[in-house]
C-alpha positions as CSV (number, residue, x, y, z in Angstrom):
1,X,-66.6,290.5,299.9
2,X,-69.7,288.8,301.7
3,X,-70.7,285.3,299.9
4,X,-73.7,283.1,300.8
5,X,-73.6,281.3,303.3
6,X,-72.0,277.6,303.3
7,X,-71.5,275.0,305.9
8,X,-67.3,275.5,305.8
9,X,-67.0,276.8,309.2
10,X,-66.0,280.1,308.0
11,X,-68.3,283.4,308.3
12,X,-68.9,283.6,304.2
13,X,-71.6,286.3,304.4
14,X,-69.2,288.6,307.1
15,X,-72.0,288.9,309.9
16,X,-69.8,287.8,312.8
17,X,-71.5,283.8,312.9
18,X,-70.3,281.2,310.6
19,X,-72.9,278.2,308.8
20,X,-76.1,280.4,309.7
21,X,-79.5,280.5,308.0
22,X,-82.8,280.0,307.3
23,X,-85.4,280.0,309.8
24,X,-84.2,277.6,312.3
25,X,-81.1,279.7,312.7
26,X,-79.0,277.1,311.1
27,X,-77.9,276.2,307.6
28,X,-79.8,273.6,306.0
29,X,-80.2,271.8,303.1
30,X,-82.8,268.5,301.8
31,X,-81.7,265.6,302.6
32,X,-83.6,262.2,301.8
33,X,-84.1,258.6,302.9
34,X,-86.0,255.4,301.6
35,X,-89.1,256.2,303.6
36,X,-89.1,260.2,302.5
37,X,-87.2,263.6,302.8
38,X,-86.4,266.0,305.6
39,X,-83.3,268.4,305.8
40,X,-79.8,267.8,307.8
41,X,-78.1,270.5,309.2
42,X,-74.2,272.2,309.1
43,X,-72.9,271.6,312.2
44,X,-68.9,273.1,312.6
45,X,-68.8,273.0,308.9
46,X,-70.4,269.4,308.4
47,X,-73.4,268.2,307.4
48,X,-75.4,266.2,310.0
49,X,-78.5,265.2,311.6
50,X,-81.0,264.1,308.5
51,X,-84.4,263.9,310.1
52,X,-86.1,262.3,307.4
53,X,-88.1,259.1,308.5
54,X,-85.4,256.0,309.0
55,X,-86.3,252.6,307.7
56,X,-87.0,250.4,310.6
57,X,-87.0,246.8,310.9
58,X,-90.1,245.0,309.4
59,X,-92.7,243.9,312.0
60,X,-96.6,242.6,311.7
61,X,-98.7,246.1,312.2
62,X,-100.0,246.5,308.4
63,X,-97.2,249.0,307.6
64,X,-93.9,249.4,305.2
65,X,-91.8,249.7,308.6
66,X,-88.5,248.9,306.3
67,X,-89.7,251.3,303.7
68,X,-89.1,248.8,301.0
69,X,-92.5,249.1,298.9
70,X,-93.9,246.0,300.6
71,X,-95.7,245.3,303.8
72,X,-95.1,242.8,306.4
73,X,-93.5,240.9,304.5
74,X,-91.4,237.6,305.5
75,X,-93.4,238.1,308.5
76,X,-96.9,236.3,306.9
77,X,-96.6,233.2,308.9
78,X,-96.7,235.6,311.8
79,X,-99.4,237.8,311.0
């Protein structure tokens, strides 16, 4: 019997592709990081690829590069 779709590598809904969905074609699902969200995607039955903004290392432009709630901080002496 067809099932929704699940990143297994197995073809769960029985329409010939496996892990496929939503708009983009692939299966997807939320996925977050310190500095906010985005969605990874099943890949051969695994979940990769979270394109949510990564923390970065801190530097002196007036912005949370690290994503840590503060802004150039230990970098005062430099700015």
């Amino acid at each position: 019997m067809p099932e929704p779709e699940e990143c297994n590598g197995i073809d769960d809904d029985c329409d010939g592709e496996t892990d496929e969905g939503g708009s983009s074609g692939q299966l997807r699902r939320s996925c977050e990081t310190d500095c906010g969200s985005g969605y990874e995607y099943c890949y051969d039955g695994q979940w990769e690829d979270c394109d949510a903004p990564q923390p970065e290392t801190e530097i002196c432009d007036g912005l949370d590069n690290d994503c840590d709630g503060s802004t150039d901080e230990a970098l005062a002496r430099e700015c």
